[in-house]
N, C-alpha and C positions, 0 to 999 in steps of 0.2 A: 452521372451525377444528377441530382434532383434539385429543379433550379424552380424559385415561385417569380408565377407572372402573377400580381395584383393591379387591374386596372378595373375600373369601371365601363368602359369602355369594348365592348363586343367584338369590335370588330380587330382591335386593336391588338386585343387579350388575342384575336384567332392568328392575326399576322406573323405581332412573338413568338406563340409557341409553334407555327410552322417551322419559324427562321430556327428556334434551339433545337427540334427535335433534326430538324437537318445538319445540325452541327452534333448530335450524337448525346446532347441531354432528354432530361427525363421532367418536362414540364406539371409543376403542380400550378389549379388557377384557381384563384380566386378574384371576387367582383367588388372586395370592398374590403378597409383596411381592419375591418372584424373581422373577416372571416380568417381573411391572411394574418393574424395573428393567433389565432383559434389554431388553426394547420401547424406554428411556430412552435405554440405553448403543446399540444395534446399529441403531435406524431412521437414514434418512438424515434422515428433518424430524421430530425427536420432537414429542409432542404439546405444548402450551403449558400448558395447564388441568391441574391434576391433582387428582382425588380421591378420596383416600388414605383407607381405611380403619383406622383403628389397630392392632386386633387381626386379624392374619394370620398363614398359615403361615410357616416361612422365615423370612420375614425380614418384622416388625412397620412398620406405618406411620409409628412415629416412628421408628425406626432407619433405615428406606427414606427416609426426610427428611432426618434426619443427610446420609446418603449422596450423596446428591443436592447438597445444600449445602455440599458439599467440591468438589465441581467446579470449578474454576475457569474463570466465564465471565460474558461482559456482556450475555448474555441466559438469567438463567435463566425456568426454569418458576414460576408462580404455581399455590403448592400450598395446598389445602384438605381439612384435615384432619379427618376423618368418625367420630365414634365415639359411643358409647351412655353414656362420660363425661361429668358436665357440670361435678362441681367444680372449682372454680377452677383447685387446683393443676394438676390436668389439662391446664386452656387455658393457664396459665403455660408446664409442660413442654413443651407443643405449639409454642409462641412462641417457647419458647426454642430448640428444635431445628430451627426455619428457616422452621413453617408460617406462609402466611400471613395464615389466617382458618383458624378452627375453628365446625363445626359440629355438634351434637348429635343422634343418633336420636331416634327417628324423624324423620325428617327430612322436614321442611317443604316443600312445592315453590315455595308464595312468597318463604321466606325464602334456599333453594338459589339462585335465579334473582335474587334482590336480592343478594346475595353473590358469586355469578359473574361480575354484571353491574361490581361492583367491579372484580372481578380482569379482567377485561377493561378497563378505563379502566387500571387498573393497566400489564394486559401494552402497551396502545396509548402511553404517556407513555414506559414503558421504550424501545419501540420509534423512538420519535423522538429519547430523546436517544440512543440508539445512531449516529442516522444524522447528527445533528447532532456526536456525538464525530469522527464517519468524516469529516467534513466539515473539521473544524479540525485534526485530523493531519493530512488528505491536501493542506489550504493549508499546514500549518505547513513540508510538505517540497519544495512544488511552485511553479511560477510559475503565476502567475492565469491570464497572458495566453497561454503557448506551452504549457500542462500537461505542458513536461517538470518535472525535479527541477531547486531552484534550489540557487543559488550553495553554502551550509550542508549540504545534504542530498549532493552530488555530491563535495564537502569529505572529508563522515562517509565516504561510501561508501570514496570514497580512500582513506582508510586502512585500512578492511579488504582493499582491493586491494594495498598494499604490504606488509600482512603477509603476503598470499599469494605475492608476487612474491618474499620475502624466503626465505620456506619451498619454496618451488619451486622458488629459482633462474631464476627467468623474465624474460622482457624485460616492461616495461607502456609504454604512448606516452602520453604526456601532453596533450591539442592545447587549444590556444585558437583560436579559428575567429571570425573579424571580418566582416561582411558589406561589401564596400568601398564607400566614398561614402554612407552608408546617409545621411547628415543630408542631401544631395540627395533623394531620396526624400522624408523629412518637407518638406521645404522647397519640393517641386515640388508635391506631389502630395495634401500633407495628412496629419496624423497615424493616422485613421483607416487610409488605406491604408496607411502607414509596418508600423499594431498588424498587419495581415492578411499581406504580407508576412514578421512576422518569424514568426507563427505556421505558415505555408507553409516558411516555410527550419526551424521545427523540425519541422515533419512530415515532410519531408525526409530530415533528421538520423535520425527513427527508422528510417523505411523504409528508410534507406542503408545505415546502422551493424547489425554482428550483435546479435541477443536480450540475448547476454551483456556488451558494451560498455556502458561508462554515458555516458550524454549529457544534457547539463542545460545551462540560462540559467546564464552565466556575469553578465552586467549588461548595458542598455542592447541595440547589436546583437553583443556577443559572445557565443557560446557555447563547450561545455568539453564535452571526449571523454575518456574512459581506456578505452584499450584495452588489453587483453592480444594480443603479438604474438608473432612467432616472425621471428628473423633480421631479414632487409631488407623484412618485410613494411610498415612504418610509414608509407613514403614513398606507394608504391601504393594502399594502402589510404586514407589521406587525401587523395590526387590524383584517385582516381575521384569524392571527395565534391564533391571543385576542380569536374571536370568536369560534374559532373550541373548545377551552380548553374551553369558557364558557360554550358552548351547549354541548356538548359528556360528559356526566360522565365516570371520571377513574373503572372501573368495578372488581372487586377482588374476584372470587367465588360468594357467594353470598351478597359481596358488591359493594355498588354502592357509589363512590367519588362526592360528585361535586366541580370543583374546580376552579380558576382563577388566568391570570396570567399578572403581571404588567410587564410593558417593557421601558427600557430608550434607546432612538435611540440618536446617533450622524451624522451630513449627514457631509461628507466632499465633499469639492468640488477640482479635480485635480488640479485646479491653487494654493492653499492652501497646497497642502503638499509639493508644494517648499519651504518652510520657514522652520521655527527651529521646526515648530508641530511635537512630537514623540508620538508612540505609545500608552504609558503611561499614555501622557496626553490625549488622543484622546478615552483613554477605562475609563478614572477619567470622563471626559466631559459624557461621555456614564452613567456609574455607577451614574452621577450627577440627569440624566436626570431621570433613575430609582429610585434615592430619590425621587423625584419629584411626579413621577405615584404613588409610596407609599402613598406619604403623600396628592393626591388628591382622595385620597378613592380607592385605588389600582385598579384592573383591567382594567387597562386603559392602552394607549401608549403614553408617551409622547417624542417631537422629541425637538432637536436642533439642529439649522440650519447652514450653514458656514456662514453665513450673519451676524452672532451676536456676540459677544466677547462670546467667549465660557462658562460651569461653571468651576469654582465656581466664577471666580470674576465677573459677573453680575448677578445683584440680576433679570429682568426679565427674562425671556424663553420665546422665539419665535419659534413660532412652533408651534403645536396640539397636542390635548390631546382630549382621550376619556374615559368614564368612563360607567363602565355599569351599 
């Protein structure tokens, strides 16, 4: 681990970084509380450990502390603050400007290393609930089973996509993507293959779909796309998804799935989401489109277009459909 000695002090600076490198750190030094801040702001892995000298050029160790503890971040450095003060109010002011242990000159190698050893248990508890936080955002937005974005998260993103489509003037496609007969599957073949399957059809989904599309677990076997398009792209662009799931059998040891998958698209057009259309309605219109493909012999896509009073209340659909 890479740990910063800032002192002024020469001889001081050579003592510490003997005493850490014998304890199996990786000493960064600096001679002043610029520089050591410099090393903080500009490395790409700054160091973890730091030990700060009080009195320094430039810029002083308790001020370098200040500085540091304005950062905002959910891993900072464990700093230990080194000076040849020992009154109280001293280690109060030190405390109170961010450090996290203070230490007195001359400076003790037992007491340095029983101290460090802290800050270390310290940085090690940080480090776990950092990973442990990383963990329950990234379930809070994701599906356990298929790690796309679920239902809520694909929701949020939506609307930052209809404000863009709204300031751009742009088309966006809206899809609900059904996998057909999927409860055949569970029912033939077992739940377990049913989970592997649907994780396959979303790995699918990403490889298929551009970088910038969003694709997420809509519930059960549906899934949900928003793409941004251009013109008549919407139909093509969701038919080639048709065709990858017709042609490729889902594969399981030594089974082989074949399967197909119906799609109901909605196209909105940017000038259309300045009115009262919400979300809601905009994923009903979608899910409408997907009764649709259903009930035209499924595997197929069928669109509806901002041109048409939306479903449910017109009974035709405009738009294309394909069937295979």
């Amino acid at each position: 681990m890479k740990a910063l000695i800032a002192d002024d002090d020469l001889a001081l600076r050579f003592i510490m970084q003997k005493m850490l490198e014998g304890w199996g750190f990786d000493p960064v030094i600096a001679s002043d509380g610029e520089a050591a801040m410099r090393i903080m702001e500009e490395s790409e892995e700054p160091p973890r450990l730091l030990l700060l000298d009080w009195e320094m050029p430039k810029i002083n160790g308790l001020d370098l502390c200040k500085r540091l503890r304005s950062v905002d971040t959910s891993d900072p450095p464990y700093i230990i603050l080194v000076t040849g003060h020992a009154e109280s109010e001293y280690i109060q002011m030190a405390l109170d400007a961010g450090a996290n242990d203070f230490i007195s000159k001359p400076t003790n190698s037992g007491v340095l290393r029983a101290r460090i050893g802290v800050g270390l248990r310290t940085l090690e508890l940080q480090r776990r609930l950092n990973i442990a936080n990383h963990m329950l955002a990234y379930r809070a937005d994701h599906d356990d089973l298929t790690g796309l974005k679920n239902r809520g998260a694909v929701v949020e993103l939506l609307e930052r996509e209809l404000a863009r489509c709204e300031r751009n003037e742009t088309q966006l496609a809206i899809a609900i993507l059904d996998i057909d007969y999927f409860k055949s599957v569970n029912d033939t073949y077992g739940h377990p293959v049913g989970d592997r399957v649907l994780k396959e059809f979303a790995d699918r989904l990403s490889e298929t779909f551009r970088p910038y599309d969003i694709v997420g677990r809509y519930g059960g076997e549906e899934f949900i796309a928003v793409c941004p398009i251009d013109s008549d792209q919407s139909f093509e662009l969701f038919d080639r998804f048709r065709s990858i799931v017709e042609s490729t059998p889902f594969v399981e040891d030594d089974l082989s799935i074949d399967l197909t998958v119906s799609i109901g698209v909605r196209i909105l057009q940017g000038a259309e989401s300045k009115g009262d259309r919400k979300i809601l309605g905009l994923l009903a219109d979608a899910d409408a489109a997907l009764y649709r493909a259903k009930h035209s012999g499924r595997n197929c896509v069928c669109v509806v277009d901002h041109n048409v009073t939306p479903f449910p209340e017109h009974d035709e659909m405009s738009g294309k459909q394909k069937t295979g």
